[in-house]
PAFITOR-815707 format. One record per residue (C-alpha): residue in one letter; x, y, z. Coordinates in steps of 0.001 Angstrom, whole numbers, plus 500000, padded with zeros to 6 digits. Each point is the difference from the previous one (the first is absolute). Layout:
<atoms>
AXYZ
...
</atoms>
This chain:
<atoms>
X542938131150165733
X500174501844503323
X498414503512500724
X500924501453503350
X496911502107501447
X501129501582502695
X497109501146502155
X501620501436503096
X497183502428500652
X497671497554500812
X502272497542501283
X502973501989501740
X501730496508501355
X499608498199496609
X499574500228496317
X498269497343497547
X502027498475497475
X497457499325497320
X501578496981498113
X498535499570496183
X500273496329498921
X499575501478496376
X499486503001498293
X496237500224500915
X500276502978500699
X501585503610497798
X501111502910502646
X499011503249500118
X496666499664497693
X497591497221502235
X499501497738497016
X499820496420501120
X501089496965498139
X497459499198497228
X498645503513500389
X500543501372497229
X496676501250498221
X500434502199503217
X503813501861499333
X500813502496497842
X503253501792498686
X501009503922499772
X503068499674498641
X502321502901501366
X502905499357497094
X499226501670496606
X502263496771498507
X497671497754501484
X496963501139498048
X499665497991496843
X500453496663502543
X497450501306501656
X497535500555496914
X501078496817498799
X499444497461502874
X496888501787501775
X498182496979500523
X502804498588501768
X499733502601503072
X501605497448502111
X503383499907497644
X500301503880500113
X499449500798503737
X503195497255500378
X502000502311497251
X498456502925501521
X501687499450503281
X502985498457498814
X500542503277498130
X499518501686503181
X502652497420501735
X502425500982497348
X499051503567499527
X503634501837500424
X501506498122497395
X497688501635497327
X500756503546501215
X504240499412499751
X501087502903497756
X502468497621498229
X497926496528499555
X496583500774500770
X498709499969496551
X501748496745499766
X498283498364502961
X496903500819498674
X500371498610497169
X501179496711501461
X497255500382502097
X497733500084497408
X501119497134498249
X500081497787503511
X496251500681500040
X499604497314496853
X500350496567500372
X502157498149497990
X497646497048498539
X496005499165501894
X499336496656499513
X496083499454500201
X498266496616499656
X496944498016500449
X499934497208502606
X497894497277499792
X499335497486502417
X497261497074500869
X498198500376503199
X499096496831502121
X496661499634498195
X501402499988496724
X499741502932499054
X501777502749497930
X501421502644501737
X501971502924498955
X502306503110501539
X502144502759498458
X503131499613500882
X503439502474499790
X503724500428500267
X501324503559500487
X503422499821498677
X500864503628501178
X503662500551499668
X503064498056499789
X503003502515500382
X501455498535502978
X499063496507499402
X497239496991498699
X496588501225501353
X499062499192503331
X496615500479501732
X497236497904501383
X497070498136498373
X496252501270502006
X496854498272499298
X497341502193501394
X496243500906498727
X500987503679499740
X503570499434497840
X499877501815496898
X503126501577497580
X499894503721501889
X500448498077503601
X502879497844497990
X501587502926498899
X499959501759502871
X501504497035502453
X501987499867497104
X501399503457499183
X501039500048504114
X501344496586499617
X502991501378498249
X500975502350502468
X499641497698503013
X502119497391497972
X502558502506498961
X500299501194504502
X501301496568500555
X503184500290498135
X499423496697498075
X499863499591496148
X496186499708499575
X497821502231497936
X495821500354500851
X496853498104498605
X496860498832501899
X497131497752498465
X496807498318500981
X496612499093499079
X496559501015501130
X499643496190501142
X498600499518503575
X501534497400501732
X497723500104502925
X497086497655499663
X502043497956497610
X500860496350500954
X503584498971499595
X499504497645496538
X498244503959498385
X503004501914501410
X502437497457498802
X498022500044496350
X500064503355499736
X503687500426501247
X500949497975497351
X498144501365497228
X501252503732501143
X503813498565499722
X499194498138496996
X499442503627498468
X503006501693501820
X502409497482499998
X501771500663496926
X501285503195501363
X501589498983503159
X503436499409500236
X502275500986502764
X501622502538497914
X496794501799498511
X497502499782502322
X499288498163503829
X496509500505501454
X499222499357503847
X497089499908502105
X497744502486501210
X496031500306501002
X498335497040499261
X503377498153499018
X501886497886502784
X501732496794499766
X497247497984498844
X499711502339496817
X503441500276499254
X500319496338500386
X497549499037497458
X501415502624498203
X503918498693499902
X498411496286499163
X498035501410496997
X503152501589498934
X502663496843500212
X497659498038497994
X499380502669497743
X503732500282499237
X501508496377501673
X502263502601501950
X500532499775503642
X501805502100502232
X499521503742498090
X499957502429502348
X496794501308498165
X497825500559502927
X500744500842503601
X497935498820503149
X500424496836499061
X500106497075503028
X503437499149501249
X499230496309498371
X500267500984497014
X502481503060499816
X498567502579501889
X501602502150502853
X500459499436503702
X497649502117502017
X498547501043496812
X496714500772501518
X501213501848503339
X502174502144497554
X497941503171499683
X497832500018503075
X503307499925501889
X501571502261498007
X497213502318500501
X500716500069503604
X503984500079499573
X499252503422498064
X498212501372502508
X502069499148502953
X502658501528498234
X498134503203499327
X498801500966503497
X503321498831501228
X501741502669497860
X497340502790499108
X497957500122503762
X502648497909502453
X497349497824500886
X499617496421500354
X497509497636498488
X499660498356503382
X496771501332501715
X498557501871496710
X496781500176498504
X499971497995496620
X496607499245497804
X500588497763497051
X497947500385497039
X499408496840498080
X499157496431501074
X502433498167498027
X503323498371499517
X501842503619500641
X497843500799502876
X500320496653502097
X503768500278499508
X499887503424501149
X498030499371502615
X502712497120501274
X502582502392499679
X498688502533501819
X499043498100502854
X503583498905500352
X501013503472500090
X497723500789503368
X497393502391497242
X496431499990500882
X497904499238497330
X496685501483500618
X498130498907496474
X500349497863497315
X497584499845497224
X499194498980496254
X496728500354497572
X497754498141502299
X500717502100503152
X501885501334502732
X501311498395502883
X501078501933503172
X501768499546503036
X499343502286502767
X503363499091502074
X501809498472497040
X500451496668498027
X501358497238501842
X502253496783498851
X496573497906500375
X498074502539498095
X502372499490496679
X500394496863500004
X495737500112500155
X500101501893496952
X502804498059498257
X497220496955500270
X496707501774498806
X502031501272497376
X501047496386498779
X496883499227500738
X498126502565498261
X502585499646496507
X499499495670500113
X496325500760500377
X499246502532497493
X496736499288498484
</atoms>
């Protein structure tokens, strides 16, 4: 979530902390979200090469195994187990169960409309699959896998019982007025509903999927099954069994990271530094809160339409600016 780019050369006072509201972005190789006719994969790890030859139009899937591999790399050369955690490795690589489906939906003139939709289970050792839902133009099943295959890993750093899945469809819910959005929600969890269930699997939200989604969402599914209260989706409003602060959760926690990290690795201080925030979003307005609060000066803050920039720093006034063309811009969507 947060990558630390410290650029003291050209800023000897300061250093940006580059905050990524999702994975848009894979280090190390310059290949952007929804980029991937552009990345390709040299695998370094003789294990690795049959994955490789197998999923090659998935070049997305095996840069994110790639550098995982990399992450994990002195665990395959232990002289005791390192056969063994290759093997594991190996078998990590291939999701339990892909769930793929057709959505269809009606559009406000009637007519019939239809997306591809998927769920990712990718692996349940620790605990019932857990990963968000995207709905996104450029979603396909190498993107799923990939957000996927690091899903598990990220799940498994937090210590709780949860194992790693991601979903989505290539649905675009920009442009889309709220009764298409809500038809299509509910046809996608018409086809997924029947396996959720808080011990097997618990999508979220992610690009393209906020409250409004996972609210038509949850409906869809207690009529579906005349059960209420499963906790079979999270980001759901506090009204009807979501979490307090739910949507200040990972913007904040972005910035709690970070404070923490140039506290202990550079004995610095937030207060005073350099900050641009990637993204435009839920994560990013939160961050941007936080880091106010914490005396940072946030230079830029951008999404897919553009880049904003402030020359001395965003003030109180210029958030809560953005917090209203934002609402604006999501209850106006045309």
């Amino acid at each position: 979530i947060i990558v630390i780019m410290m650029v003291m050369n050209r800023f000897p006072s300061a250093f940006v902390l580059w905050f990524c509201c999702y994975q848009l972005v894979l280090p190390n190789n310059n290949v952007a979200f929804g980029a991937s006719d552009t990345c390709t994969t040299a695998t370094k790890f003789e294990f690795l090469q049959d994955l490789e030859n197998k999923y090659s139009h998935e070049p997305v899937f095996l840069q994110a195994v790639e550098e995982m591999a990399l992450a994990v790399e002195p665990l395959f050369s232990d002289p005791d187990n390192g056969s063994f955690y290759k093997r594991a490795f190996v078998v990590m690589t291939e999701p339990e169960r892909i769930l793929s489906f057709r959505v269809p939906w009606t559009d406000d003139d009637g007519n019939i409309q239809h997306n591809r939709g998927w769920r990712v289970e990718f692996n349940s050792a620790l605990g019932p699959y857990k990963g968000g839902l995207r709905f996104h133009p450029t979603v396909d099943l190498g993107l799923l896998k990939f957000l996927g295959f690091e899903q598990i890993f990220k799940n498994a750093l937090t210590g709780l019982p949860m194992g790693g899945g991601k979903g989505g469809s290539d649905f675009d819910p920009k442009g889309k007025s709220d009764n298409e959005v809500r038809r299509f929600c509910q046809s996608f969890m018409t086809q997924l509903y029947r396996y959720l269930h808080p011990s097997t699997d618990v999508p979220a939200g992610d690009i393209g999927v906020g409250g409004r989604e996972i609210g038509y969402m949850y409906g869809q599914y207690k009529q579906l099954t005349n059960r209420h209260g499963e906790a079979v989706l999270t980001g759901k409003s506090i009204l009807f069994g979501g979490s307090n602060i739910r949507p200040e959760a990972t913007g904040y926690g972005c910035v709690y990271i970070a404070k923490i990290a140039i506290k202990n690795k550079l004995q610095r201080s937030l207060s005073g530094s350099r900050c641009a925030i990637s993204g435009g979003g839920n994560v990013a307005q939160y961050a941007a809160e936080k880091l106010l609060e914490y005396g940072a000066k946030i230079i830029t803050i951008s999404d897919s339409d553009g880049v904003l920039i402030f020359d001395k720093g965003m003030t109180k006034s210029d958030l809560e600016l953005f917090f209203e063309v934002r609402i604006y811009r999501i209850s106006n969507a045309t």
